[in-house]
C-alpha positions in Angstrom: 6.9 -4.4 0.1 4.6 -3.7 2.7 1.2 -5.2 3.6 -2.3 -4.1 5.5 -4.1 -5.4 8.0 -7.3 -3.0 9.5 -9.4 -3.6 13.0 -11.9 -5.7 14.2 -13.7 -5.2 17.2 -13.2 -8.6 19.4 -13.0 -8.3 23.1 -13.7 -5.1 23.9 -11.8 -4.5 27.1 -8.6 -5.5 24.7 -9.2 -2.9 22.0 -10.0 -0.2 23.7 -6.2 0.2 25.3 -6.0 3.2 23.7 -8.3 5.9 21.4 -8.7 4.0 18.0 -9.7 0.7 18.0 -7.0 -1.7 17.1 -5.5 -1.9 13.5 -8.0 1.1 12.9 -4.8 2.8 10.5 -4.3 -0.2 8.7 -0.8 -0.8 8.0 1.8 1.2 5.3 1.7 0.4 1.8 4.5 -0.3 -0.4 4.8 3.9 -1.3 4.2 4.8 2.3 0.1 5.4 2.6 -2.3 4.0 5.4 -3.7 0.7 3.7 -2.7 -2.5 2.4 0.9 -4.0 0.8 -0.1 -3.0 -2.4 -2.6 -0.2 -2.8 -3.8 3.0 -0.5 -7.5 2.2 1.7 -9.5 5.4 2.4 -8.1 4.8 6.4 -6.6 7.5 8.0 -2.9 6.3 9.6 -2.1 6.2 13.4 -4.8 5.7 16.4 -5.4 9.4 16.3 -9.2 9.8 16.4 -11.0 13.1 15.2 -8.9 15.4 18.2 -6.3 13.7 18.2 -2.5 13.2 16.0 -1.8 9.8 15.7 1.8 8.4 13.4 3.2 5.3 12.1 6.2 4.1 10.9 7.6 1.0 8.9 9.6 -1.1 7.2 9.3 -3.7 4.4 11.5 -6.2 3.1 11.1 -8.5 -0.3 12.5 -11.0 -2.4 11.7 -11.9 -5.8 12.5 -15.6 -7.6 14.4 -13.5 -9.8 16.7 -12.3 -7.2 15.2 -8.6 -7.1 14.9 -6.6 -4.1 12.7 -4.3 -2.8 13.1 -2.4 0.5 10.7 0.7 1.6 10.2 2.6 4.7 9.0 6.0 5.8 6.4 7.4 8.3 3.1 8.9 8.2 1.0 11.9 10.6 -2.5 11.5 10.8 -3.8 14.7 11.7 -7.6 14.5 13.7 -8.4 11.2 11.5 -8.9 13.4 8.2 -5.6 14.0 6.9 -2.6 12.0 6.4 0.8 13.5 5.6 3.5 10.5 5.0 7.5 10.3 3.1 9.0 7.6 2.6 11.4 5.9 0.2 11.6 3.0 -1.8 14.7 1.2 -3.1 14.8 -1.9 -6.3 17.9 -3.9 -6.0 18.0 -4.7 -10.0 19.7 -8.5 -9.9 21.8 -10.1 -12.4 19.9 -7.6 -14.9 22.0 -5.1 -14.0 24.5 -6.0 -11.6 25.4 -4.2 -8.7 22.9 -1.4 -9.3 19.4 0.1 -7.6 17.0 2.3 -8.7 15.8 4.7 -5.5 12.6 6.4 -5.4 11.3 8.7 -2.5 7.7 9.5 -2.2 5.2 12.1 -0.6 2.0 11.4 0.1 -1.0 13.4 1.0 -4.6 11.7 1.7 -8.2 13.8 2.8 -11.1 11.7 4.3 -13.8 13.0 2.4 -16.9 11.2 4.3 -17.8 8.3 5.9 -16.5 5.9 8.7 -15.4 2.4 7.8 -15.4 0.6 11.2 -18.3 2.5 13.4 -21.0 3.6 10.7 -22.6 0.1 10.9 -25.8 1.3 10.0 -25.3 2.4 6.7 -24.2 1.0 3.7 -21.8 3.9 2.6 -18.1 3.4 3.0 -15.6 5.8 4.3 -13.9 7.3 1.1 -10.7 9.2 0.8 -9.1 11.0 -1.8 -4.9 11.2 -1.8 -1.7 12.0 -4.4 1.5 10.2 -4.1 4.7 12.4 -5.2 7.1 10.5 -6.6 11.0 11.1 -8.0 12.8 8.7 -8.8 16.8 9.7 -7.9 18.2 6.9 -10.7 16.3 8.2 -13.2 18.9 8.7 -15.8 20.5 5.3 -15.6 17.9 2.5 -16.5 14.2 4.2 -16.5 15.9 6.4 -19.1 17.3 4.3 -21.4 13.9 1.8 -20.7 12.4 4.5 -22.9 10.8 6.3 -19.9 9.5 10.4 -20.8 9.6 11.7 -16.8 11.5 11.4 -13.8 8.7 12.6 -11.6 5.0 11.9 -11.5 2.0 12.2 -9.9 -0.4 9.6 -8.8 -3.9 10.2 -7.9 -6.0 7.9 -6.1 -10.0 7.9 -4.7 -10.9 4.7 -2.0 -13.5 3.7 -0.4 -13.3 1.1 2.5 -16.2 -0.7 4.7 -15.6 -3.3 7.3 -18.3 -5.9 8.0 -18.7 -7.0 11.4 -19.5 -10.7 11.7 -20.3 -11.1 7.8 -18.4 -14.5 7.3 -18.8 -17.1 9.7 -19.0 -14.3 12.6 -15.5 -13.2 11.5 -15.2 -9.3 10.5 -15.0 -8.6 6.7 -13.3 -6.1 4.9 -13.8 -4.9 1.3 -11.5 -2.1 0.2 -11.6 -0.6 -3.3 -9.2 1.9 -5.2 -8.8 3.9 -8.3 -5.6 5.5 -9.1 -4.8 7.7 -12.0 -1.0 7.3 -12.9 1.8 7.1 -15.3 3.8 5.3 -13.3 6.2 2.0 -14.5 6.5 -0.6 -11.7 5.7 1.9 -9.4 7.5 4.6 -10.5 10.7 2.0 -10.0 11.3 2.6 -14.2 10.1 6.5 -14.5 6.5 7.8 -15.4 5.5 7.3 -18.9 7.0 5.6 -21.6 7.6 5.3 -26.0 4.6 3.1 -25.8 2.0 5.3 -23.5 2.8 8.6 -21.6 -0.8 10.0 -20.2 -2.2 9.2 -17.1 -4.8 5.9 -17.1 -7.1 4.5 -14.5 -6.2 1.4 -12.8 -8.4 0.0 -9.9 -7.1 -1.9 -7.3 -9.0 -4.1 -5.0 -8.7 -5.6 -1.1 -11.0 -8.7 0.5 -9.5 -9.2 4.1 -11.1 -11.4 6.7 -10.0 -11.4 11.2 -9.8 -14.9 12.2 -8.9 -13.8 15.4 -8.6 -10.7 17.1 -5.0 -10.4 16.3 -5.1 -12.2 13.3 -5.6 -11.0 9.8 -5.7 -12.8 6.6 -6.8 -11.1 3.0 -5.6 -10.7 -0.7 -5.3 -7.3 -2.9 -4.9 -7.4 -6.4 -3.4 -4.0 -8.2 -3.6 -3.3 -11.9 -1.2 -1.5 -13.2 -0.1 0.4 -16.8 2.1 -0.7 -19.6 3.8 2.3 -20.7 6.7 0.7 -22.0 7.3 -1.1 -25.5 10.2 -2.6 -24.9 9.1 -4.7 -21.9 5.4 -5.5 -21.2 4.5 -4.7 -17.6 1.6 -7.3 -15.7 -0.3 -6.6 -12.7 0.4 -7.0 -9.6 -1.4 -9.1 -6.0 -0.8 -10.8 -3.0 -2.2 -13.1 0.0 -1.0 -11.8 3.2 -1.4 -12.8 6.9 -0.6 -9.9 9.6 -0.2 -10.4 12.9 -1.0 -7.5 16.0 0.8 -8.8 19.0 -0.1 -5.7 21.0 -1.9 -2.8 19.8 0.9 -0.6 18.8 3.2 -3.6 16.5 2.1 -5.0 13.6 4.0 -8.1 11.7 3.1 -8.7 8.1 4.4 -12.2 6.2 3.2 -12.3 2.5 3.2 -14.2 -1.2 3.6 -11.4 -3.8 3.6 -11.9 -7.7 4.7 -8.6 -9.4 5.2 -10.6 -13.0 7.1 -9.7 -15.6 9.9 -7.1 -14.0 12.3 -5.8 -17.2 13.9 -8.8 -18.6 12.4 -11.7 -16.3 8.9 -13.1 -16.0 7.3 -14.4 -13.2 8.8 -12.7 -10.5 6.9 -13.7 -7.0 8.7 -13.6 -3.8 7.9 -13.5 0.1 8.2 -10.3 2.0 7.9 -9.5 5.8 6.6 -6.1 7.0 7.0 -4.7 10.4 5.3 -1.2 11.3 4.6 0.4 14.9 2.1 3.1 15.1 0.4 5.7 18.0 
């Protein structure tokens, strides 16, 4: 899974190598939107700024205790820093709980910047707020998800999020606060279908994102994602993280971090490290 990391001004002469300011798009989340690891910010992808098309691409890489997998890439158009357009496709390697089998999902993703602008609107205390949908079908469907007790094979996750960074709130260090409701059906993601025996209509589930720069190319924060329990015959728990990205230069990013998805089917627990890489223009 993929994690997040967004700008802070620091030297000047260093950020401006470019039109956005660095880490401006954020970084891919784990279905392929501008954001954090976990859930979608109300950032626009890329460096493009308002005439201008900016794009990103990644890959993310995880490991559960459990021995579960989970690999996703894609890439993302920001189109004059109001719309993103991103794909991308998402793959659960299912253990010793099914051996030898994965459960593929690919997903499109659509987000609008409704108002607002997180890093230069200083002087106000409204955020920059975006609305998006994430497309998902899930390719396995009928082999697990279905027999899970799953009702769809494709859903529809809708999502509102405002973002606001803080310059020189804690300690003189930037601050952002990130947060995120999502309307969806989906289990794990989507990884085990939309809907289930227990619950098949769409709830909301907010999500949340503290992150703090302790240096100009260093960013260290925590997101914590609710999620729905749709199925009966395993209970589904939410899901967070503590991440640390790294921006080497303005165009890489490098994310290391802790995840703890708990209970995944038939194991409990299930926490794990994952490294993130993205490049973006």
């Amino acid at each position: 899974m993929n994690i997040f990391a967004i700008a802070l001004l620091g030297h000047a002469n260093s950020l401006l190598a470019g039109d956005r300011l660095l880490a401006t798009g954020g970084v891919m989340q784990i279905e392929g939107a501008g954001g954090g690891g976990l859930t979608p910010w109300a950032l626009i992808s890329g460096y493009g700024t308002d005439k201008q098309i900016g794009s990103s691409a990644f890959y993310t890489e995880a490991k559960t205790n459990g021995d579960f997998e989970i690999s996703s890439g894609g890439v993302s158009v920001g189109l004059y820093n109001r719309l993103e357009i991103s794909l991308s496709q998402q793959k659960l390697g299912l253990s010793d709980t099914v051996p030898g089998e994965s459960i593929r999902m690919d997903t499109l993703g659509v987000k609008l910047r409704l108002f607002g602008d997180a890093i230069y609107d200083q002087d106000t205390w409204l955020p920059q707020v975006a609305i998006g949908a994430q497309i998902k079908h899930n390719e396995d469907f009928d082999n697990v998800p279905k027999a899970l007790g799953a009702k769809h094979q494709t859903g529809v996750d809708l999502y509102m999020a405002a973002t606001k960074l803080y310059l020189g709130a804690v300690l003189g260090r930037n601050l952002l606060l990130n947060g995120t409701l999502q309307a969806t059906k989906a289990n794990q993601f989507g990884f085990l279908g939309f809907g289930g025996d227990h619950r098949d209509h769409y709830q909301i589930q907010p999500a949340a994102s503290v992150a703090v720069m302790l240096t100009d190319q260093l960013l260290l924060g925590t997101e914590y994602r609710y999620k729905p329990d749709n199925l009966s015959v395993f209970k589904e728990q939410n899901a967070h993280d503590v991440f640390l990205a790294w921006f080497p230069v303005k165009n890489i990013s490098l994310t290391a971090a802790y995840l703890d998805l708990g209970n995944i089917a038939n194991k409990a627990n299930q926490s794990g490290w994952y490294l993130s890489g993205q490049i973006s223009y």
